[in-house]
Steps between C-alpha positions, in 0.01 A plus 500: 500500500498120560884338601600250221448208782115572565442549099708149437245350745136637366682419160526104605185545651324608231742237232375163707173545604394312161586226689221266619486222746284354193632206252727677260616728683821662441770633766656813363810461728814567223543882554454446841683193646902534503532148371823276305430230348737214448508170334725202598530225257736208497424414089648171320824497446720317275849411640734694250235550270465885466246500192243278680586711819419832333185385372370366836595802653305712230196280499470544855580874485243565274257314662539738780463798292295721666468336837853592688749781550806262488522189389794323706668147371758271677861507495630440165194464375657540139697249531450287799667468858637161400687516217818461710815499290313609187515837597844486396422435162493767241155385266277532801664838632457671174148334484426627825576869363275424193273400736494758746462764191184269298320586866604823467379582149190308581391705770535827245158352363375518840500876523550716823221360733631133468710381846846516548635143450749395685744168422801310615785514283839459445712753318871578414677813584835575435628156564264411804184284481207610711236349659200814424159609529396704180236746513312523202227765400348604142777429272695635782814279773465755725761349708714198592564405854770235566501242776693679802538133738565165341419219708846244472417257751297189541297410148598844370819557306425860299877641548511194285363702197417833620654808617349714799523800728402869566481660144399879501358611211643455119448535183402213321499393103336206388482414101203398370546437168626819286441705800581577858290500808656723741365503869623519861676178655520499935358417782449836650201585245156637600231437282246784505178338333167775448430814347294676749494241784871350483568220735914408545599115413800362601661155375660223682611164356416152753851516749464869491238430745700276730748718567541645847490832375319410149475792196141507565557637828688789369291537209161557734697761734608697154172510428357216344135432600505128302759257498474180187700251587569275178653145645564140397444357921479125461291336727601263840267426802373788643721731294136680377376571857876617576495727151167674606615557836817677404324689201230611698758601757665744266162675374409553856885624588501688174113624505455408112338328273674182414502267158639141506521261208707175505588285187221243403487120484637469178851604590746192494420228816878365452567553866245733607120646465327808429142630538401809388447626864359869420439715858382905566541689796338838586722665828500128622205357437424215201313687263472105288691198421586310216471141642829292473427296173175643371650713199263772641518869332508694830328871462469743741500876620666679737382808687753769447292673746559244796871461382602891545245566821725233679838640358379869606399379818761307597837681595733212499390473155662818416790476737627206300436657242715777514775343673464077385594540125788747373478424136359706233206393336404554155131583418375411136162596432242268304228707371235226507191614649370275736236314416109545579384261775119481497527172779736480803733217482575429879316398802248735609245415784206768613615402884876573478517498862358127529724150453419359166762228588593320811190680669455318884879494510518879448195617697688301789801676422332870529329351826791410680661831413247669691467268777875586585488811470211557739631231733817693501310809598303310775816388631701859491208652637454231813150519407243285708274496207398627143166660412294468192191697392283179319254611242451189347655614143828390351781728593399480888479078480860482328584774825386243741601192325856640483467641900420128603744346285742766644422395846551164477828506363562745848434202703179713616126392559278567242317733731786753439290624188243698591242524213231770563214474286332930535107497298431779412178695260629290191588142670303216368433154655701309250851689551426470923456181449821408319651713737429320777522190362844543373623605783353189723687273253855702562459534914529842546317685759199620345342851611235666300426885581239676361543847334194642424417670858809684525516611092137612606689708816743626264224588226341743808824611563584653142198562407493251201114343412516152493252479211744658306729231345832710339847457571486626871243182578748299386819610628360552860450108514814429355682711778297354761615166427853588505472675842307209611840250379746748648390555822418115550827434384648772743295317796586157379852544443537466156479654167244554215624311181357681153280315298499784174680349148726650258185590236307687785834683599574588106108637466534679829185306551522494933405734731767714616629424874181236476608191340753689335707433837644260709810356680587248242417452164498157351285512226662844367703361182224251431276615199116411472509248282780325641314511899218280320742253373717513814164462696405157308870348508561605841159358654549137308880541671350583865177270459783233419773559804325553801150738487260254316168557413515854373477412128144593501522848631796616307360389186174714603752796535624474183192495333404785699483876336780756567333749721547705789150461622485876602147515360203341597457190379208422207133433610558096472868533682741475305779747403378831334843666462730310277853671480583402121175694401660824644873469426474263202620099487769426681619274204532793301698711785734242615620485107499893487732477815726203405643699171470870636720400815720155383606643109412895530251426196283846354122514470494371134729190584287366744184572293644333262643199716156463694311507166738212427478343811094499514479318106720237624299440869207267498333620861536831486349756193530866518412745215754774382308756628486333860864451498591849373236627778643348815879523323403884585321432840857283583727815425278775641432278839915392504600817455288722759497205819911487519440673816356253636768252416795774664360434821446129472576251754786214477423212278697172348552562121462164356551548078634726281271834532405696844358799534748530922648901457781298679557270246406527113305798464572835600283732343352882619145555551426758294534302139245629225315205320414706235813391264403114550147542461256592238 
């Protein structure tokens, strides 16, 4: 009998391999893809004019229909922020009410999978006016959540009009017409939204957020995974870039999803100005902005997936919350199923691992990581020197750029990196070459030591026939060379830096105690894809400050294939063994790795994700049936090498996933692939 996991898997498999990297093609991602959607929308308003009001709120609710979860408005929206002392009068509080119930009676001709609307309003209860956020769903106010902080100070004068505080949850009546609406009034309300998938919303009205210890805040740590933030912020210089720092701020702190929507233009300019500013944040990061001023509908999704893998794996998280908030609160359930997302919403790049923004400036930023952390080494070791195995491929040039980079900020020569360059059966001309070359342009002592006698001797020795070309041909080359750095290194006084990457330590794809080893690792957090850009930024940086002229050869490197060069070379020279045509791209695995290890995503997300991913990338195409293919190779090859990462030598971690058993993952080497694979 097959476990419910590895059925759910060949099930997806078997549901999205329709999909085609053809025109038309579809991405079947909405039974697969934890996903919220939410709309933020600043409409027209009318100042005191709730009619008006409730009709640009419905025309831009139904124009949404079917393309959000929640549809969020501003503060007041109803009504709007600016009606100052007209909130005291009785015609536009009891049109307010009529208003608030039209919306509500128009969205019971929406039916069940319409969003949940949510608007700013204010409301009477038992003497006291409130400034509230009503939540609104198929003929349905689900619930009513009063403003718990009123800002009284500078432009703002809300104590003015409104009353405020911590209000745990009430009953509610509100007449509409012959009838009553009842519903739950407070601020300690939990808005379950889903019928199989249910994702937790929390509300919080504009100086909610500015509090030191804000509702939002206790909201997340009772268990809300999105916070909408309905608010009426006026602008001043530099108050935007000040709002997105301390929204994006509270996601992070929080580790939600997070909806802002500010009143619009239209608001009264008396003394100040408004502009629609609409922001989301996803555990920190902006998910999209609604400029300042562009009346932009702002639509995106959120990854519950991302959102509880960071809350699970992150204890603080769950220390706060079972000791932060002491109030009780109230879960009401909205049985709206979430809607069916064919398209993702958000940001998604093929090369997760690689800059999109800010790209030199970051590259230099990894860089200098690792050239303190091997200078410290050098210096806590009293080393004479460092020594570098130079193949002429990527991960071993951004090795010795970041060993001579490393020794210059010592104070040392440049002849304290010792870069070996070992041919061997598979070594062609072109890799010596930039070998060589490379190294002339940094100053290190150059040495260059044959291996193919003594892999010969060692052949004899074993017994192994050199005509035969399997993995023991390969691996006796590999531990030659690292015998050859170690006992140089030994003589010289030194140590042997690692030149193997993140992807090669995920695939298990070194030799063990060959390459595998070392004294210090500086390439070991750095995945594949990101050594190729680190390679190009780096070498402009270098060719720039101090080792001109090597532009050439490191753009030659990049350009060159990923290989090993255990194998003989082809009859005309070149490379014969290509590593991407045994493991599979390194595009591909780096993408695998980024969402298995940084958000704990299953198989069928990140088929899904990549499928996603691949549509939306113009250099790189794969077919389902590749992805699905090497998505296997990734799990069965992660999976059975971990013993190769238990043993594995000291190395800088640089981003956000690392494979260190000292660090961030801690796993036994007996896993079974089976349940990830097909």
């Amino acid at each position: 009998m097959e476990s419910c996991g590895r059925l759910m898997w060949k099930k997806m498999q078997t549901d999205c391999l329709h999909h085609s990297n053809e025109k038309g093609m579809e991405t079947n991602m909405e039974n697969t893809l934890k996903l919220f959607r939410a709309a933020a929308v600043a409409p027209r308003v009318h100042i005191g004019n709730v009619a008006k009001n409730c009709q640009e709120i419905r025309r831009v609710y139904d124009s949404l229909a079917g393309q959000a979860d929640i549809v969020v408005t501003p503060e007041l929206s109803l009504t709007g922020y600016t009606c100052a002392d007209l909130f005291n009068n009785r015609n536009l509080l009891d049109m307010a009410r009529r208003g608030l119930c039209d919306l509500v009676m128009h969205t019971k001709n929406c039916g069940a999978n319409s969003a949940v609307l949510v608007v700013g309003v204010p409301l009477e209860k038992e003497g006291e006016l409130f400034n509230c956020a009503a939540l609104i769903h198929n003929g349905r106010l689900i619930a009513v959540v009063p403003k718990t902080y009123l800002p009284n100070y500078g432009e703002f004068y809300e104590k003015r009009w409104f009353c405020a505080g911590e209000r745990d949850a009430e009953t509610l009546g509100i007449a509409c017409g012959a009838e009553t609406i009842t519903t739950t009034f407070g601020n300690n309300i939990l808005l379950e939204i889903g019928t199989d998938e249910k994702v937790c919303v929390g509300v919080e009205i504009c100086e909610d957020a500015w509090a030191p210890v804000s509702p939002g805040r206790l909201l997340a740590t009772s268990g809300a995974e999105i916070i909408v933030n309905l608010s009426a912020s006026n602008e001043l210089i530099g108050k935007a870039q000040y709002r997105k720092n301390m929204l994006g701020a509270a996601s992070a702190g929080c580790i939600c999803g997070y909806v802002y929507v500010s009143a619009g233009q239209y608001e009264s300019t008396s003394d100040l100005v408004f502009s629609g500013h609409a922001l989301m944040y996803e555990n920190g990061k902006l998910l999209g902005e609604g400029k300042p001023f562009s009346d932009t509908v702002l639509i995106k999704d959120f990854n519950l997936t991302k959102i509880r893998h960071d809350r699970i794996a992150n204890k603080t998280f769950s220390d706060c919350k079972n000791s932060f908030s002491q109030r009780c609160y109230q879960r009401i359930a909205c049985d709206k199923p979430l809607m069916e997302k064919k398209e993702l919403l958000a940001k998604l790049s093929i090369t997760p691992f690689v800059p999109a923004k800010n790209r030199r400036e970051r590259c230099l930023e990894i860089f200098q990581m690792q050239v303190t952390a091997l200078a410290r080494r050098i210096a806590a070791t009293r080393s004479k020197c460092v020594v570098v195995g130079v193949s002429g491929g990527l991960d071993s040039t951004l090795a010795l750029l970041v060993s001579a980079q490393a020794v210059r900020n010592l104070g040392l020569a440049q002849t304290a990196v010792t870069g070996i360059t070992m041919p061997g059966f598979g070594t062609t001309d072109r890799t010596r070459n930039n070998s060589v070359e490379l190294m002339k342009y940094l100053g290190c002592t150059m040495r260059e030591i044959s291996i193919a006698e003594s892999v010969r001797r060692h052949f004899q020795d074993i017994g192994h026939d050199e005509n035969v070309h399997d993995v023991t041909y390969e691996n006796c080359q590999a531990r030659e060379r690292t015998q050859i750095l170690m006992d140089v290194a030994n003589k010289e006084g030194g140590f042997v830096i690692g030149t193997g990457d993140l992807s090669e330590l995920a695939l298990g794809w070194c030799t063990y105690n060959g390459d595998h080893m070392s004294m210090y690792a500086v390439n070991t957090s750095i995945p594949k894809t990101l050594v190729r850009t680190l390679v190009d930024e780096v070498g402009h940086f270098m060719d720039e400050n101090g080792f001109g002229g090597m532009r050439k050869v490191i753009e030659d490197i990049i350009d060159t294939p990923v290989s090993p060069e255990l194998l003989p070379p082809n009859a005309d020279g070149t490379i014969a063994q290509k590593t991407e045509e045994t493991v599979g791209s390194y595009i591909l695995h780096d993408f695998f790795l980024y969402y298995t290890l940084r958000y704990g995503m299953a198989p069928e997300e990140i088929f899904a994700m990549c499928q996603e991913a691949v549509r939306r990338s113009s250099a790189y195409k794969f077919s389902d049936e590749e992805i699905k293919k090497w998505l296997n190779v990734f799990y069965t090859r992660f999976f059975r090498q971990q013993f190769k990462r238990n043993c594995m030598p000291d190395g800088v971690k640089v981003g956000s996933v690392s494979v260190s058993p000292r660090g961030d993952l801690r796993l036994p080497a007996e896993i079974e692939p089976e349940e990830f694979t097909e």
